[in-house]
TILOGU-914559 format. One record per residue (C-alpha): x, y, z; residue in one letter. Coordinates in steps of 0.2 Angstrom, whole numbers, plus 5000, padded with zeros to 4 digits. Example, Ala and Ser with C-alpha at 12.3 -4.5 7.8 and 13.67 -1.06 7.14 Angstrom:
506249785039a/506849955036s/
//
This chain:
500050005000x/500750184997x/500950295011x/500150475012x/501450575004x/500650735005x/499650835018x/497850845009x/498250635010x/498550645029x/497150745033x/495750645023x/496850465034x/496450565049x/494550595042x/494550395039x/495150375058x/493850465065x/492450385054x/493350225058x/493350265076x/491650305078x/490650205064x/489650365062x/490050505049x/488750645059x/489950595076x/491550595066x/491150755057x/490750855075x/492350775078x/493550835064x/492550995064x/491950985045x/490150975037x/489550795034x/489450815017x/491050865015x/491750725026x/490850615014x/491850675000x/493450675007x/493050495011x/492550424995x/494150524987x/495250424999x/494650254992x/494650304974x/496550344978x/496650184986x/495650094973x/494749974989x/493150014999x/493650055016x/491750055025x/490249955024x/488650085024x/486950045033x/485750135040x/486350105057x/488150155053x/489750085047x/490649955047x/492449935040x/493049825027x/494349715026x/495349845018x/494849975031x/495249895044x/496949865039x/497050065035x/496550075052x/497950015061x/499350045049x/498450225048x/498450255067x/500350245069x/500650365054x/499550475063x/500450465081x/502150475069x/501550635061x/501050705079x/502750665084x/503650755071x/502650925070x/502850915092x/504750905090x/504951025076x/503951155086x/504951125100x/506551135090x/505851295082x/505251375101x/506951325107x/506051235120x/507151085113x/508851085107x/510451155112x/511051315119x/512851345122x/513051495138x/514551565146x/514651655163x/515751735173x/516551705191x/515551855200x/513851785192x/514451585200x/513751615217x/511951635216x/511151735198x/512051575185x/511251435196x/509951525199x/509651585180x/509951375174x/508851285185x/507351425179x/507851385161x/507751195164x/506051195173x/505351325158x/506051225145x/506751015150x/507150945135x/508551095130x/510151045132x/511251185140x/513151175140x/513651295154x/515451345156x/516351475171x/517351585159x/518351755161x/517351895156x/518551945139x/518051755134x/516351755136x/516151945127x/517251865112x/516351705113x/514651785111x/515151915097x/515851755087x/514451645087x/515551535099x/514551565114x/512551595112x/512451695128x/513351735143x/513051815160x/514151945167x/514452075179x/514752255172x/514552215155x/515752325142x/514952405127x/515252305110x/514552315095x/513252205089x/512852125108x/511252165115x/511552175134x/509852135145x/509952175162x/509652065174x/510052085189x/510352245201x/511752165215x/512052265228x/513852295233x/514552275251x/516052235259x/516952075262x/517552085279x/518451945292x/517351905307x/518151975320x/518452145311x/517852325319x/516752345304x/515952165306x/514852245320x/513952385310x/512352335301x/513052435286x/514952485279x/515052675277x/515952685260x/516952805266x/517552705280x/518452615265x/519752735261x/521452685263x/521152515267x/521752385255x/520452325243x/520652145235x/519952145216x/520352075199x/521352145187x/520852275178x/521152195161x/519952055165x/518652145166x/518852325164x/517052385165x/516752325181x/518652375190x/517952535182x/516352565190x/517052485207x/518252665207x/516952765202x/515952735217x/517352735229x/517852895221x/516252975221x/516252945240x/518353045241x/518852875244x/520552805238x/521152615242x/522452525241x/522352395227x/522652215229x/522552105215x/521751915215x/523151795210x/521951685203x/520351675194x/519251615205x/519451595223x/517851555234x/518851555251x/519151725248x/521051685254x/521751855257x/520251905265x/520351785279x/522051805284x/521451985287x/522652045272x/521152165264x/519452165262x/518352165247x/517152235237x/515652105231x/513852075227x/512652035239x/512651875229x/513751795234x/513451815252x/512651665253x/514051545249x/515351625261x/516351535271x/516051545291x/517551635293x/516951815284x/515451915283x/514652035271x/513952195275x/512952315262x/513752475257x/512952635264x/512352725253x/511952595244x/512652555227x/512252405214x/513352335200x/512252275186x/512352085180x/511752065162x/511351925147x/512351965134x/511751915115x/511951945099x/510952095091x/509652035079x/510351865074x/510651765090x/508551715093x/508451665075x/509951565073x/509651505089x/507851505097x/508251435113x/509051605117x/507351675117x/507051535130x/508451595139x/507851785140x/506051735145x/506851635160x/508051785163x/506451915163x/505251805174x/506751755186x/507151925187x/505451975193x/504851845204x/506551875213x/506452055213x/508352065207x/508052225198x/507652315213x/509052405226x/508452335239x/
//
């Protein structure tokens, strides 16, 4: 028997299956929403195309044929197949399938990348996400060459091209041992911060944020001493414990400290943005699971409250 081969074939075999189903073309035809005459028609085309009688007419009904009741269960599992297909390509085409390559920096580890991934997988299960920790210079370059089809960072630099959605508003305080004088206030006057040595990255790895960190010391006539990381990533906060400096971070990644330190918001306070970055105009059609992405990032972002100085 030839299969279907086009769609006006698949819709008159999914006509058949509800005639066959319920032995009754007035029921059939409430169910396949068409008049009764013109399920009649499509009907009888279907098995001149056939060239075999697929049903037995009476007045109390139908009954299949022999024939008919063999297009009956071939014709049921073409049907499930055909379901199947148009399911998955939709999927495919929503991005609530397929793959989605995202980058994110060390800053956004602590709370907003986790965070962000577990809303992505309950929104969209079947989307396979390969998630990498990557300096910030990486994941900029990464996304602007297709390498990368998003990437979360903290103080995103301008670049042609990439779209930059803010995401999160994460208010800055200070990193502080325990045991230290400032540990006991509530809130960390900025200004008390002058002098003091202040651990932070290189400028160079992330020049947009070492930039907007002096900006708000120097706003508040406050003039650190700088002490670079040695390496890239660091959650014992090393040179903070032995009481070597203090540090400037997010209230992000408070949560994850260890027993040893404390953090303590800024006063005033002050917020550092965290933002998706994609490609302008191409990235949600190359890519539809980066609209996936941005959906989660919005609702997250809402239902957290992250874009509120709180």
């Amino acid at each position: 028997m030839d299969v279907p081969s086009s769609l006006s074939e698949l819709r008159r075999l999914r006509y058949f299956l509800a005639v066959a189903d319920e032995r009754n073309f007035t029921r059939a035809a409430q169910r396949v929403h068409i008049a009764q005459p013109a399920l009649s028609r499509q009907i009888r085309q279907l098995e001149r195309d056939l060239g075999a009688q697929l049903f037995v007419r009476s007045p109390q009904g139908v009954e299949l044929t022999d024939a008919g009741r063999l297009l009956q269960e071939l014709g049921a599992s073409l049907a499930a197949a055909e379901d199947r297909m148009w399911q998955q390509v939709r999927a495919l085409a929503t991005g609530r399938t397929g793959s989605l390559a995202f980058g994110y920096s060390t800053s956004t580890s602590y709370g907003t990348a986790p965070a962000l991934l577990e809303a992505l997988e309950r929104q969209a299960p079947g989307l396979t996400v390969s998630a990498r920790m990557l300096p910030t210079a990486e994941i900029v370059s990464g996304v602007a060459d297709g390498l990368l089809d998003a990437g979360l960072v903290r103080c995103p630099p301008p670049v042609p091209d990439l779209v930059r959605t803010r995401i999160r508003l994460d208010r800055q305080g200070v990193l502080l041992p325990r045991d230290h004088p400032l540990a006991r206030a509530a809130a960390v006057p900025t200004a008390a911060l002058d002098g003091a040595a202040l651990l932070t990255h290189p400028r160079e790895e992330n020049p947009s944020h070492f930039d907007a960190v002096a900006g708000l010391l120097a706003r508040a006539g406050v003039e650190p001493r700088w002490l670079f990381r040695r390496v890239p990533f660091d959650a014992a906060h090393a040179p903070v414990s032995r009481g070597e400096a203090l540090a400037l971070v997010g209230e992000s990644a408070a949560p994850g400290l260890p027993e040893s330190l404390v953090w303590r918001p800024l006063d005033p306070p002050e917020a550092l943005d965290v933002s998706l970055l994609t490609r302008a105009g191409r990235a949600e059609r190359a890519n539809p699971a980066v609209a996936q992405l941005l959906r989660a990032a919005r609702a997250l972002a809402t239902e957290e409250g992250w874009l509120q100085l709180r």
